[in-house]
Every structure is written in C-alpha cells, then in structure tokens.
N, C-alpha and C positions, 0 to 999 in steps of 0.2 A: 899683738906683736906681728902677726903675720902680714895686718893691713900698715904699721911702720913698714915693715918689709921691704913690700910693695911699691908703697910711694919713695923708699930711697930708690929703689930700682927706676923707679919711672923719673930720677936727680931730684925729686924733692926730699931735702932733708933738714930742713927746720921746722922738724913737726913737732907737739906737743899734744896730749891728752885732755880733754876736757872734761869731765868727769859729771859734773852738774847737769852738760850739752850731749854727753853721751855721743862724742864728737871727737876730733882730730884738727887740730888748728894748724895754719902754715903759712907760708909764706908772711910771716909776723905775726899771724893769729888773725892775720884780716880774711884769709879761705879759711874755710870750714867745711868738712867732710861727715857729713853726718852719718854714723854709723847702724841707726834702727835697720835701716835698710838691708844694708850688708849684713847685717846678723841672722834678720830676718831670709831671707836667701841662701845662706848657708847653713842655718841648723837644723835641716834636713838632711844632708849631703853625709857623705862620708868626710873626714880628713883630709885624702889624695884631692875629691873630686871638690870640696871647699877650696884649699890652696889650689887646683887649678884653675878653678873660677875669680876668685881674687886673683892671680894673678893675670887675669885678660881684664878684666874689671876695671880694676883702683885706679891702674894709667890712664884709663881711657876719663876715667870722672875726675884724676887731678892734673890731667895736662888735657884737656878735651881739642877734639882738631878745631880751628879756625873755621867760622860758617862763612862760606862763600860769598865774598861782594857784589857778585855778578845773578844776573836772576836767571838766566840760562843757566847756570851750575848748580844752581841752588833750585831750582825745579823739580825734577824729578824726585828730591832728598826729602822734600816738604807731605807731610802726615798729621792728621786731625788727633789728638787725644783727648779722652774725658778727662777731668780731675774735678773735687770739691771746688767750692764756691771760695772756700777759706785756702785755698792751694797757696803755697808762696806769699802770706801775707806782706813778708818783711820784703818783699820786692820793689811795693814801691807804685806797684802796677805799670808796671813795665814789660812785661810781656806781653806777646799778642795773643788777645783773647777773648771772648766774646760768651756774656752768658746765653744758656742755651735751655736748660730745663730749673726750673727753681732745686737752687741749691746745686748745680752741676753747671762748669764751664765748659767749654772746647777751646782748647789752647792749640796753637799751633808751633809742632815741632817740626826738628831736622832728625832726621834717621840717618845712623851711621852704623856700624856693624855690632860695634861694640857700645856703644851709649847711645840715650835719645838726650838732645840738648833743646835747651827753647830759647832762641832767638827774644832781643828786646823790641822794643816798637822803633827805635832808631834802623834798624835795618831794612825797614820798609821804603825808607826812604834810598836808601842806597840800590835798592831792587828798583824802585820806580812805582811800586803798586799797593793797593792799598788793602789793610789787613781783610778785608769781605773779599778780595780777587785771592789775598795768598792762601786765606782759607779753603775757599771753592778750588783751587788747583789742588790743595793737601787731601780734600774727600777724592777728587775725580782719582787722585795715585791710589789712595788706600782702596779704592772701587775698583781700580784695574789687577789686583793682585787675592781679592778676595773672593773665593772659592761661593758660586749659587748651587746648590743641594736641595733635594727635595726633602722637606723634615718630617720624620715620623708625628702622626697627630694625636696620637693616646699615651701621651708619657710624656716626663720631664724631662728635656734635651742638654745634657751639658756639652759643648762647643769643646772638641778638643783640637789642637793643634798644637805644633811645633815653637811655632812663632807669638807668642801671647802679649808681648807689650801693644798691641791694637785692638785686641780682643772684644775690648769693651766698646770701641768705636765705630764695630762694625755698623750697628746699629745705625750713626751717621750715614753709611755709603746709600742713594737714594734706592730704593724701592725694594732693595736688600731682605729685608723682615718682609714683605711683603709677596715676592714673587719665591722666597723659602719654604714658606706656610699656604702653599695655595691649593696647597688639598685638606688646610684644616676647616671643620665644620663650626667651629667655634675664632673668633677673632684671633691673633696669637697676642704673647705677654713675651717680652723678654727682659731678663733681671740680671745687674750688672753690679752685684753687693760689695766689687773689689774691681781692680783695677785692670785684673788681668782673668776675670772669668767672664763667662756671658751660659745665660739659661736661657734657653725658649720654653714657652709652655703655652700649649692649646687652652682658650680661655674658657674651660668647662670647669666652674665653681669648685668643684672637690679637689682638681686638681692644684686651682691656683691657690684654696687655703693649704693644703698640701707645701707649695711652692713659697707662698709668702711667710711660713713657720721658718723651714731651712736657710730661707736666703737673708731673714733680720737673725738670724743665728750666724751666719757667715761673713754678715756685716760686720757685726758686734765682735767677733774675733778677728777677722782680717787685720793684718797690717799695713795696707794702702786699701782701708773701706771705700766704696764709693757711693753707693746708695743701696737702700733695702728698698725702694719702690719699683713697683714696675712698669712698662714702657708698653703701648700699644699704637696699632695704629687708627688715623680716623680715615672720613671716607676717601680722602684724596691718596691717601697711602704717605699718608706724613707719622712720623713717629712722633707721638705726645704722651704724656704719664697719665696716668690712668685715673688720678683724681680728677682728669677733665671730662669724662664720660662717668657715667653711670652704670652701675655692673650688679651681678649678685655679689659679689663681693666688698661693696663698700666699706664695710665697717675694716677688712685687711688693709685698705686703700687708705683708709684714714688712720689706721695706727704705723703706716707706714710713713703716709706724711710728714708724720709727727715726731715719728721714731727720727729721721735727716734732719729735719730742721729742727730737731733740740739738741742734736749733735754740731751741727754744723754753727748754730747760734751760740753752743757753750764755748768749740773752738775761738771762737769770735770774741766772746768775752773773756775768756782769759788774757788773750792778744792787746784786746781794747786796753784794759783794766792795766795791763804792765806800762804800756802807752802811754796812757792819763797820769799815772802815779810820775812818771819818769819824766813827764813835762809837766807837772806841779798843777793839772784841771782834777779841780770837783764837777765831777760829774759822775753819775751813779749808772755802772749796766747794766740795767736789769736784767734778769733770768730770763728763757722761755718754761711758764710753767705749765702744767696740761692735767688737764681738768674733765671731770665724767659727766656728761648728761643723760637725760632719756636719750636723746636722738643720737647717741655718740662719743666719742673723743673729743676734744679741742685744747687749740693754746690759747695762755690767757699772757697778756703782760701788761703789768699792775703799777698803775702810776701812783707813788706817794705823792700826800700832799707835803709841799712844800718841797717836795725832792726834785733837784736838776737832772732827768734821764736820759739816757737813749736806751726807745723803748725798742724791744722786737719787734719783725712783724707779728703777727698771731690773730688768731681768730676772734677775740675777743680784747679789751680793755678792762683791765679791772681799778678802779678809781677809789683809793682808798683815802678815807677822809681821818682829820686826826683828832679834832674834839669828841664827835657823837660814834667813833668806832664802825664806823659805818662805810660798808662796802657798794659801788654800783657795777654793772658788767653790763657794756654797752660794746656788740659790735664794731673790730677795727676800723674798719673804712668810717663806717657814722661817725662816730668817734674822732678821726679825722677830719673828716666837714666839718661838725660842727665844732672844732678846735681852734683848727688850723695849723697844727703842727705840722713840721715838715721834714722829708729826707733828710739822713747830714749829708750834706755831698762829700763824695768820695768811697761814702762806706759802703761795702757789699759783703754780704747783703745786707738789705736797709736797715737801717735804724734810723726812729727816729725821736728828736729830741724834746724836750716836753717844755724846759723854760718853766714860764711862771704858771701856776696854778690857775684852771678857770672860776672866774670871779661868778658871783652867785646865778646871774643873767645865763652864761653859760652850763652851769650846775644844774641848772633846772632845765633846760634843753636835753642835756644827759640825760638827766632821773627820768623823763620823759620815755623814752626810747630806750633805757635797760632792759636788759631781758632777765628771766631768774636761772639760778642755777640751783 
C-alpha cells in the first residue's frame, strides 16, 4: 500500500497489483514495478525510515528523469556497473553492454541522485559515440570519485562506504586493486558476491578458503547475487578471475566456477524454456549439471540421442545414446570440432544447439577421445 501511495503521489494512478509478478503494473499494465527490490531494501529499516525511503524512491523509478540527448550533459552522469550475464533478459538486448568476465556484464548507466537508469543502444547514436568510447568515459567518472587507500594485508577487507551502488565496479577503475594492495606479500583477491559489496583479501591460501566459504554463502542469500568467484590481478595489473591462473586454492576456484554458471545457466533456462513454449519450438534446454572426478569438480551437458538441444557451455559433454544405455564424456570444445555444432546466435551466454544426432562416422571419433568418469 505504501508503494500505491507513492506512485499516486508521483500522478501515477492506474496501478494494479500483480501478485504471480510480485509486481505493480501501470500505465495499462504495460510499466511494471517490480517489487523484490523494494522489499528487499526496506525490511531492515524501521517503519518511519521505510516510508521515507519509498518515498524519495518509487517517483524517481516510475517517472525516471529524461537522459540527456546531448553528450556534453550526459557525460559527466555516465558510470560503469556489474550485473549477471542473465541481467534484463526480456530487454531485448538493448542496453549498452559489454561482456566482461564469464558470467558478469558492465552495463553502462546514467547516475542521478535518486535512481540509476540504463540508457538503450539508440542513444549512442544521439550522443555521436560509440558504446567502447561511452564506456571508457563511465570508468574514467567512477576513477575520479573513488577513494585509493592503502589496504591492510592480514585480513579480510570488507569495503565500506556511504555510496554502495558502484561498490562492485570499483574493481573496473584501472589499477585500482592494484596500487590498494601494494604492500600485500601475497597477490590480492577481490569478491563481489552481490551487487553492492566488495572484499579484498590477500591471496595467502587460509585466508582465501576462509573468504571463498563466506562470499558463496552471501551469494547464495543475496538479493541482487553477483558472483561467488574471485577476481585477481595478472602481471600487467589487469583484473581477471582467478580460474585463469593457478593458485593453492584451485579446487575453491573451481567450485566457484561452477557455483555462477549453474546459477546463471539455470536463470537462462527458465527464461529460454517460457520463450520456446510461448512460440510453439521443440527444443530441449538442457541443464548445467556438475559432476566429481579425481582431479576435481566439472560441468557436464548431456546430449540425448534423438533430442533437439541447446546445450550449455560446460566442461565436458555427455552423449547419451538410447538403444545400448550407454553413456560417452568427451571434453566441450573436442566435442565441438569434431560435431560441428554451433552458438545460437543471440544467446548469452552460449548455448549451443545440437540438431541431429552424430551418425556413426562421428560416434566413433567421440568414443575415441572420451574420457572416464
């Protein structure tokens, strides 16, 4: 009631309840106000300090200000954020955005006092420049305004600040994580499990299983998750996830992997799967499933025979046949050569789609080159 309230006050009054959407529909039911958010934000607070938060709020996300036509006004406004890979599916991809770590975008938003908006790919045009130029202008803004400290190197740092919706993006500002941690003895990690926190930690083994326990715990509750992996730098001082080096820590490095992209890939298939039904395609989306070896974790995505898929990415393929019951697990990429299957375009992240079954020629190129599990 209090977020009706609101929006009459801000003259929107053709609102309705959604109840399925856990939502607020308007202006015909074509806007939609999703409410996790808001909920999520306020059931901490007291009463007073909820309704006054809703109240600076709601106006600003159902009448949002107009973004600037002009690229000199709209300059200064412009800010790098993280989100999931799966952010805004029903958009369209119409945002400006750019993937950036597997499983993690940088979208580029407008900062206002009261709400962050994101701009579609049609305003690039209107500015003149192109989304690689309005990005590299959004890091240089959020570099000029964030605070370099020298970080303690025997302990897990959590980032606090005042101002938290960039929190996570620090990490983008160049050399940032780098010239923070330059008295640590150990590489630094920084962990971004949600949207609005950030950890640093010195990359001394105890600590970072230490770190990697609490931040796939933070994940997994968060209400805007972002990822449970962690983020280091290499020799040039560029920030890369930590599955790209080798560490004492790999085996956390790989259940953290694993831990994103079975989240991010389940989002995805839910998404897909309402899609396909709602335009009358058979096609099957498979799961990302995850599987134990000697050497480790891994995901596997498992092509039936005779089934039209779109498969995940994943570490391995599993080929399951349907006369003799019999399974193969043959490394993704191989798997790929010697297929030929290919991206769907459009989808992010990939999937890709299987079509017809490989005929016996190819079968045995498989069995060849399976591995056991």
């Amino acid at each position: 009631m209090q977020v009706f309230a609101q929006m009459r006050t801000a003259g929107v009054t053709d609102v309705s309840y959604d109840a399925d959407e856990f939502a607020v529909r308007y202006d015909g039911g074509d806007a939609v106000l999703h409410l996790t958010n808001l909920f999520t934000e306020t059931r901490d607070r007291s009463p007073a300090e909820a309704r006054e938060w809703l109240a600076r709020i709601v106006p600003s996300l159902v009448t949002p200000p107009a973004t600037p036509d002009d690229w000199e006004d709209v300059r200064p406004l412009l800010r790098p954020v993280l989100r999931p890979s799966t952010y805004a599916l029903d958009d369209g991809g119409s945002r400006i955005r750019r993937p950036l770590f597997p499983f993690l975008d940088e979208l580029l938003a407008v900062d206002y006092p009261d709400v962050i908006s994101f701009p579609d790919e049609s305003k690039l045009m209107e500015w003149g420049v192109t989304a690689e130029e309005a990005l590299t202008v959004a890091r240089e803004n959020l570099a000029a305004v964030v605070p370099v400290a020298e970080l303690p190197d025997d302990s897990i740092v959590r980032i606090a600040v005042d101002e938290t919706d960039y929190l996570s993006s620090w990490i983008l500002v160049p050399d940032w994580l780098l010239v923070s941690t330059a008295n640590f003895e150990h590489p630094p990690v920084a962990f971004i499990p949600d949207q609005q926190t950030l950890l640093i930690v010195p990359g001394d083994p105890e600590l970072l299983s230490q770190a990697f326990e609490m931040v796939e715990q933070e994940y997994r509750e968060a209400a805007r998750p972002l990822s449970p992996q962690g983020y280091t730098v290499d020799e040039s001082g560029l920030v890369i996830p930590m599955d790209c080096v080798s560490t004492g820590n790999d085996a956390e490095v790989a259940r953290a992997r694993t831990v994103l992209a079975s989240a991010e890939y389940g989002v995805q298939q839910q998404w897909l799967e309402e899609r396909l039904q709602a335009d009358l395609e058979v096609i099957y989306v498979s799961s990302l499933m995850v599987a134990e070896r000697e050497d480790g974790i891994h995901t596997v995505a498992v092509w039936g025979e005779n089934v039209d898929a779109a498969l995940p990415v994943a570490d391995f393929i599993a080929f399951a046949t349907e006369d003799d019951d019999r399974t193969i697990q043959v490394p993704f990429a191989t798997a790929v050569d010697i297929t030929g299957i290919a991206p769907i375009p459009g989808v992010h992240p990939p999937r890709y789609r299987t079509g017809r079954w490989p005929d016996a020629a190819v079968f045995d190129r498989l069995t060849q080159v399976a591995v056991a599990f």
